[in-house]
Every structure is written in structure tokens, then in C-alpha cells.
ZADO-1210 file (C-alpha; in nm, 4 decimals, padded with zeros to 6 digits):
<atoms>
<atom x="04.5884" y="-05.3224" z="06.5976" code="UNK" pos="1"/>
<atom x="04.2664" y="-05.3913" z="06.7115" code="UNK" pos="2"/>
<atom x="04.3475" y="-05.4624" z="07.0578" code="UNK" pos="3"/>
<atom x="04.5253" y="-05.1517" z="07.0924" code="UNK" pos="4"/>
<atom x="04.2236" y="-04.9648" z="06.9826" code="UNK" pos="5"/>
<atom x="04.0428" y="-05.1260" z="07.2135" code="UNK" pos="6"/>
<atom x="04.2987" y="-05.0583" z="07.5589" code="UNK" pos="7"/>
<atom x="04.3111" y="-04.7118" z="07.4858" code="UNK" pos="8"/>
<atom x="03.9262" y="-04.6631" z="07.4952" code="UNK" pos="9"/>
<atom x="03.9183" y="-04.8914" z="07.7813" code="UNK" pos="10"/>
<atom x="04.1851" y="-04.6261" z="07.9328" code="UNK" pos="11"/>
<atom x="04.0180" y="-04.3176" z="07.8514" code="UNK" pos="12"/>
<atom x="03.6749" y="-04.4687" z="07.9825" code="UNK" pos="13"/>
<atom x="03.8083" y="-04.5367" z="08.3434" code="UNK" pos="14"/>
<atom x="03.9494" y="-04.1646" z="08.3782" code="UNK" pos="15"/>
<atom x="03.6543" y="-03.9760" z="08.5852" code="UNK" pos="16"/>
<atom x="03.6825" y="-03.6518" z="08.4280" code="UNK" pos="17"/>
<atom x="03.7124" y="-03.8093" z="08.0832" code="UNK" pos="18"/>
<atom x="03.4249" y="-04.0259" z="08.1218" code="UNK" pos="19"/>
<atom x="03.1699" y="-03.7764" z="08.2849" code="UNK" pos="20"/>
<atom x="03.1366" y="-03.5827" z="07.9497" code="UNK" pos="21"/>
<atom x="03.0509" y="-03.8585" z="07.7889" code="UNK" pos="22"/>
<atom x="02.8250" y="-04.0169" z="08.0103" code="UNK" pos="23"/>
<atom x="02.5645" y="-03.7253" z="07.9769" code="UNK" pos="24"/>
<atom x="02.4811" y="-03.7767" z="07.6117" code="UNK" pos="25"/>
<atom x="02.6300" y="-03.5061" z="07.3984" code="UNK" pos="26"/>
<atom x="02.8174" y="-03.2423" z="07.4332" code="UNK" pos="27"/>
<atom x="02.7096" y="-02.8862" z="07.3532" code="UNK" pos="28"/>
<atom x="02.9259" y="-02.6315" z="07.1780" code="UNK" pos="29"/>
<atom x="02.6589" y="-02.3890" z="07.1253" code="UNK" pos="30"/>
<atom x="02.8018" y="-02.1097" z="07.3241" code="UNK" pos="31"/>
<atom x="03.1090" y="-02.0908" z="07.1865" code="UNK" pos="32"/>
<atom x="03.0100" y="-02.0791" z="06.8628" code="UNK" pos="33"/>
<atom x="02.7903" y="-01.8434" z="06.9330" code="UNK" pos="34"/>
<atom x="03.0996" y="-01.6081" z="07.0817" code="UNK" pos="35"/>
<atom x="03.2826" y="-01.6890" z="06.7531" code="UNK" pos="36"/>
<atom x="03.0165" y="-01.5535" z="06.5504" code="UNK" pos="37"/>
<atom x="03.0627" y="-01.1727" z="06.4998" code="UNK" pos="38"/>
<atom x="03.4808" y="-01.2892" z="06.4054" code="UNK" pos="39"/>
<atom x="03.3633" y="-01.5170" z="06.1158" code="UNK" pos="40"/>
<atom x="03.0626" y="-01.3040" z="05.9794" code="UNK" pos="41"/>
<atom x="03.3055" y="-01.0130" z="05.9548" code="UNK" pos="42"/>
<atom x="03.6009" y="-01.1819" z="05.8147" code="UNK" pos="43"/>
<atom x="03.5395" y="-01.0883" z="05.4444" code="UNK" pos="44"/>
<atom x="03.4462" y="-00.7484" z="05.5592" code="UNK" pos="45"/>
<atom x="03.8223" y="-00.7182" z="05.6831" code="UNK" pos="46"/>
<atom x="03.9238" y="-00.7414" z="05.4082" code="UNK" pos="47"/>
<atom x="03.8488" y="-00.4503" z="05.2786" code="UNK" pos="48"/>
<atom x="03.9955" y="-00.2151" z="05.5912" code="UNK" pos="49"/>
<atom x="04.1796" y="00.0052" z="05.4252" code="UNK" pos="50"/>
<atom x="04.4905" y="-00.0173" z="05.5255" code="UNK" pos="51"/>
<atom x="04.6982" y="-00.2720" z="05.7192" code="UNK" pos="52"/>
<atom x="04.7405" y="00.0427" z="05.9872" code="UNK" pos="53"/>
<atom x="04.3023" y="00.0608" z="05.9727" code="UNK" pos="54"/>
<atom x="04.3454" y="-00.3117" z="06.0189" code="UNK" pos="55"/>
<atom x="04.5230" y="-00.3283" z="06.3410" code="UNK" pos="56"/>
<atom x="04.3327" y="00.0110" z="06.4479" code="UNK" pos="57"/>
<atom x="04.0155" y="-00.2406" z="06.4096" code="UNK" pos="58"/>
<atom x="04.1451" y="-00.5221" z="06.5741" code="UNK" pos="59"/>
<atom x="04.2236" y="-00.3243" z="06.8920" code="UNK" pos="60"/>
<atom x="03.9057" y="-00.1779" z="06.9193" code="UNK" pos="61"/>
<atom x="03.7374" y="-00.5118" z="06.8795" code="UNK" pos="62"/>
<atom x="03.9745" y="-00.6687" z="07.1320" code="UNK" pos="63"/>
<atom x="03.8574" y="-00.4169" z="07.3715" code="UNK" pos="64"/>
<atom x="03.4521" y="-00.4566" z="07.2759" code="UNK" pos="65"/>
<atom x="03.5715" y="-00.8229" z="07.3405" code="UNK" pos="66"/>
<atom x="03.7787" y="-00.7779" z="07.6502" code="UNK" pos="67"/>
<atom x="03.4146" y="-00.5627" z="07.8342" code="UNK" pos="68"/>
<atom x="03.1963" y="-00.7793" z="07.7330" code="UNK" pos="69"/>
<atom x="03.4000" y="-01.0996" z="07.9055" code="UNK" pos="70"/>
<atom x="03.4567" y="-00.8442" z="08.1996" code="UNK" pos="71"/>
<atom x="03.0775" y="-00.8169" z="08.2305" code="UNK" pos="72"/>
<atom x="03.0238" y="-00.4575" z="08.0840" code="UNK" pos="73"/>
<atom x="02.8714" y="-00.2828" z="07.8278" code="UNK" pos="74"/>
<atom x="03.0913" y="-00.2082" z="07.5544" code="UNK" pos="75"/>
<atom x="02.8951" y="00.0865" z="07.4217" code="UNK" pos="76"/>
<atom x="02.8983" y="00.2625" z="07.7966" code="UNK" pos="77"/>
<atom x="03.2908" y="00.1419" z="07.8294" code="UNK" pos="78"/>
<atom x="03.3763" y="00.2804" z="07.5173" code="UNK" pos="79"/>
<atom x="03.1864" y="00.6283" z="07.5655" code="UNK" pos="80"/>
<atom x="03.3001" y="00.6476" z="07.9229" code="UNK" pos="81"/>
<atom x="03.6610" y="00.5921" z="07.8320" code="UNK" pos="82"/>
<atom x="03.6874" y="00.7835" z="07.4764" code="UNK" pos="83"/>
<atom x="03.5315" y="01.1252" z="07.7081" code="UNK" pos="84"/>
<atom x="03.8130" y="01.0249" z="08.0017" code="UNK" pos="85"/>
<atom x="04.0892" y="00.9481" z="07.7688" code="UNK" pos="86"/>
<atom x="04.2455" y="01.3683" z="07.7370" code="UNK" pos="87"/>
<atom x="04.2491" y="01.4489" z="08.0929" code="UNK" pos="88"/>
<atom x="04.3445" y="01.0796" z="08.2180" code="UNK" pos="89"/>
<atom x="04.6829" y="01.1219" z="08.2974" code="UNK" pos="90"/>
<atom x="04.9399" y="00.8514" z="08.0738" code="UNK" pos="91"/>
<atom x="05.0798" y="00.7181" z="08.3563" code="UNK" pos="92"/>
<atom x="04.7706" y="00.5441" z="08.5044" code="UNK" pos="93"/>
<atom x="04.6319" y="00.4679" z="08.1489" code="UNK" pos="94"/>
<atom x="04.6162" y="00.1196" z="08.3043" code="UNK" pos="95"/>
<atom x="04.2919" y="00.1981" z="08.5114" code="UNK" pos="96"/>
<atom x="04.1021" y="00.2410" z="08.2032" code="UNK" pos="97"/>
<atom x="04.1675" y="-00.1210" z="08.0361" code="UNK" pos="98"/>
<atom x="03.8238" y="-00.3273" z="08.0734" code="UNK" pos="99"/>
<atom x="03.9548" y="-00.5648" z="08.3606" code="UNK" pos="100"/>
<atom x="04.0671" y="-00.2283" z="08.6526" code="UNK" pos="101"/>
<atom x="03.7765" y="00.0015" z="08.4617" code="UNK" pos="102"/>
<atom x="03.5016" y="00.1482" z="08.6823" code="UNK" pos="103"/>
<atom x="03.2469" y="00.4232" z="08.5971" code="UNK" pos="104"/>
<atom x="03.3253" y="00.6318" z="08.9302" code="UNK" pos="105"/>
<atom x="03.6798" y="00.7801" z="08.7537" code="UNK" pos="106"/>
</atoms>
């Protein structure tokens, strides 16, 4: 059993893109949990929704806080700018106003 321990280490040690991770000491996880943060301090706080309607209300505004912030904007700005658009924006371009096609100009 041994020996077979030993051949697969040998085999993941001579794959480059296995073995550069390793070579540089640790590896750091730091940012990602930071990202995961916000989900796991408010998990117990979900609990108490409401509803399961208020539930899935709140998970689709915090998949689109989410979504801006990976696409680089401010959620607070994106949020305003698209809550103010949202009456007059007519349904069937309601695309241009998800975070990864949004821009300010309208």
C-alpha cells in the first residue's frame, strides 16, 4: 500500500501546474474567504426573513449586490441608478440593466 502512496505523489509532483503551487510555500485562501464572509455572517439572520417569498426577494437582491461588485461597480450607485430607471425602461430591453450590459449613460 505503501508503494502506491508513494507513485501517486511521485505522479502528482512531476505535473508542472500541480507542483508550482506547492513549490511556493503555502497557499493562501484569504480572499476567498474573505468574499464568503457577508453569506456566513448573515446566515442565521435568514432565517428569520419572513417569508419563503421575502426569502427569495433577498436572495435576488443580494445576487445582484454580488453580481456589481464582481462586475467592478458600486452596488449602492447600481442599485439607485437602476431602481430610478426601472418604470420608464421599457420590458423588452430589461436586459441592459443586469450588472454585466449596465452603464450609467441610460
Amino acid at each position: 500500500m505503501a508503494d502506491k502512496i508513494g507513485a501517486v505523489k511521485g505522479d502528482l509532483v512531476s505535473i508542472p501546474m500541480i507542483q508550482s503551487p506547492f513549490s511556493r510555500g503555502s497557499i493562501d485562501n484569504n480572499h476567498i474567504e474573505r468574499l464568503m464572509r457577508p453569506w456566513a455572517m448573515g446566515r442565521k439572520a435568514w432565517l428569520f426573513a419572513g417569508s419563503e417569498l421575502a426569502g427569495q426577494r433577498a436572495a435576488v437582491v443580494m445576487s445582484l449586490v454580488q453580481s456589481a461588485k464582481l462586475h467592478g461597480h458600486d452596488p449602492w450607485a447600481y442599485l439607485k441608478d437602476v431602481l430610478e430607471r426601472l418604470l420608464a425602461h421599457p420590458n423588452s430591453r430589461i436586459e441592459e440593466l443586469l450588472p454585466h450590459r449596465w452603464n450609467t449613460a441610460g
